[in-house]
N, C-alpha and C positions, 0 to 999 in steps of 0.2 A: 600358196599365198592367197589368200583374202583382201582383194582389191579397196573393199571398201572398210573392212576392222580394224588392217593389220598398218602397222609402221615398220618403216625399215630406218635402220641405225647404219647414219654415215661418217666418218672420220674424215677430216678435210686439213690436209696440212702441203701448206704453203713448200716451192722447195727453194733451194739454194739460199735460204736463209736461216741466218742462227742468230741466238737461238730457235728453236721451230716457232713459226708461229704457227696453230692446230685447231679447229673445232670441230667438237662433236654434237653432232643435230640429229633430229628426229623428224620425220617426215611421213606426212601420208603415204601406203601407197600405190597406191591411185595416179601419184602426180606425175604429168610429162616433165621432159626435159629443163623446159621454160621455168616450171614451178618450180626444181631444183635449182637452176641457175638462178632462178631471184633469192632462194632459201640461204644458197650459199654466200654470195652477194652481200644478204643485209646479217648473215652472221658472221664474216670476216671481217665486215664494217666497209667493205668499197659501196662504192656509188654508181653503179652505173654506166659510167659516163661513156664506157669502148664497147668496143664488139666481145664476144666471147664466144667459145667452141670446146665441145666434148669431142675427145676422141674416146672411143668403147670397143669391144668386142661384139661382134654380133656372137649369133648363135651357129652361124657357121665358121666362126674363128678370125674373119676379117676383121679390120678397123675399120669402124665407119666413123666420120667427121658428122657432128650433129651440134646444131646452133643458130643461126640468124643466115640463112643462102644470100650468097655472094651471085647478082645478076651477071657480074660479069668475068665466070669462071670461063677459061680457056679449056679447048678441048684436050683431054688428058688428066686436066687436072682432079681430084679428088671431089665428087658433089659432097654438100656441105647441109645434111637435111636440118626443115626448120624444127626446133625442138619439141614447140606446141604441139606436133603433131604424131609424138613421136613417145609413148608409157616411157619411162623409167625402168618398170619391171621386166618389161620382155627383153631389156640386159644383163640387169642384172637379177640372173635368176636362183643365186646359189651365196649364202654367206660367203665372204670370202674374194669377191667380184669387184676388181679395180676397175677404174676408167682413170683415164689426165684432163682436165679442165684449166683451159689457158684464156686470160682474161687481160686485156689490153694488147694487141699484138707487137706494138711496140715496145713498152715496157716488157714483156711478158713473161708477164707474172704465173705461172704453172702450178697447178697445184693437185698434188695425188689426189682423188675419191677411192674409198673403202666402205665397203656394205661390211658391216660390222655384224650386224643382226637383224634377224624380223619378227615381230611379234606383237600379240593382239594390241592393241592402241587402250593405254589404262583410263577409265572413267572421268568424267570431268575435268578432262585434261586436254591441253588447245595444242592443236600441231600448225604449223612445223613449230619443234620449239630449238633452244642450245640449250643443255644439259651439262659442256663441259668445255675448256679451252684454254687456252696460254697467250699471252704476249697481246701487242695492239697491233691491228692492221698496219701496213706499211702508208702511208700520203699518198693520193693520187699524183701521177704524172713524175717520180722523184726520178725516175731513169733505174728502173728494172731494182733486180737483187745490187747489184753490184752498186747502181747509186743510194740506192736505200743503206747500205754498208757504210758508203760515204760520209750520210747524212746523217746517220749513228754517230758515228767517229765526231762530225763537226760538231754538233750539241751537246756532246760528253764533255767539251774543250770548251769552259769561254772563255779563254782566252786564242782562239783560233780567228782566224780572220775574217771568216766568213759565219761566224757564230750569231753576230746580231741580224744578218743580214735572210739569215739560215732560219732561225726561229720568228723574225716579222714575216718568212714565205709561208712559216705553218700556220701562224696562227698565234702563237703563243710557245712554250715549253712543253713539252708531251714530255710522259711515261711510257717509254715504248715497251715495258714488264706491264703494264695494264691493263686486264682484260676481268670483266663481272658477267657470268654467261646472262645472269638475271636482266642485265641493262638489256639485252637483244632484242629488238622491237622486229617482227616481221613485214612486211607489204603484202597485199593479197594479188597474186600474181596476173590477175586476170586483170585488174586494174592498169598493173605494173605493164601487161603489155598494150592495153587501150592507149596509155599516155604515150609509148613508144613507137608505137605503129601507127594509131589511130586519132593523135593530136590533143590526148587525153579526153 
């Protein structure tokens, strides 16, 4: 793998939800953990707003926890490395390389990583990009898969009781079948951590 040419192709699909919601993205790589976790982030369409954690295989077969270290891990518990500091590649080193990436630990929201492929990065073309995907992200904060269910169910119905009260929380009516890989706007990650660590 060629650090600086190559891209690797990731499948990212949400679980315990159906239909799946999935995207497929493209990525330097080059990119640490961090980079991946904003990649993923602004192409599921979440925000931000919780903690988040890679669990992976190392190279010698462990799980390591990789993401934002928790100061006050109890002795025994699993350390938690920060992902900035941490390639991407020297896990996944082989087509085929799953990781789990759990995002809000509340809600939490879990979602497979798949190294799909790696390959030279084509001309005039801007990475990380989305390439391909289904459905609309779930709302932040709706109470995991199982409230997101719910909350399917209540907007399908207006005649349900909590219908009006269910769409003035969103926002409006969503198309939760609606996803345009094209709309995907990226953040530049190194930014994305200056504002989160460093006060923007």
């Amino acid at each position: 793998m060629d650090l600086r040419r190559d891209a690797m192709q990731f499948k990212v699909t949400l679980r315990d939800v159906e239909p799946l919601v999935w995207r497929r993205i493209e990525v330097p790589a080059r990119y640490s953990f961090w980079d991946l976790h904003v990649a993923i982030q602004d192409a599921m369409g979440w925000l931000d707003y919780h903690l988040h954690m890679f669990r992976v295989r190392n190279v010698g077969g462990e799980i390591e926890e990789i993401g934002i270290p928790n100061e006050d891990t109890f002795e025994g518990e699993p350390v938690c490395h920060p992902g900035w500091e941490l390639a991407v590649a020297a896990y996944f080193t082989r087509v085929g390389t799953r990781a789990e990436y759990e995002y809000d630990f509340g809600d939490g929201w879990v979602h497979d990583v798949l190294l799909e492929s790696i390959a030279p990065r084509r001309a005039r073309t801007r990475y990380p990009r989305c390439i391909a995907g289904a459905r609309r992200c779930p709302p932040e904060d709706c109470g995991g898969p199982h409230g997101y269910a719910e909350l399917l169910a209540t907007i399908a119905d207006p005649t349900h009781e909590e219908y009006e009260s269910t769409v003035e929380w969103l926002g409006g009516v969503i198309d939760p079948q609606a996803f345009d890989p094209s709309a995907v706007r990226f953040d530049n990650p190194a930014q994305r951590w200056k504002i989160t660590f460093a006060g923007g």
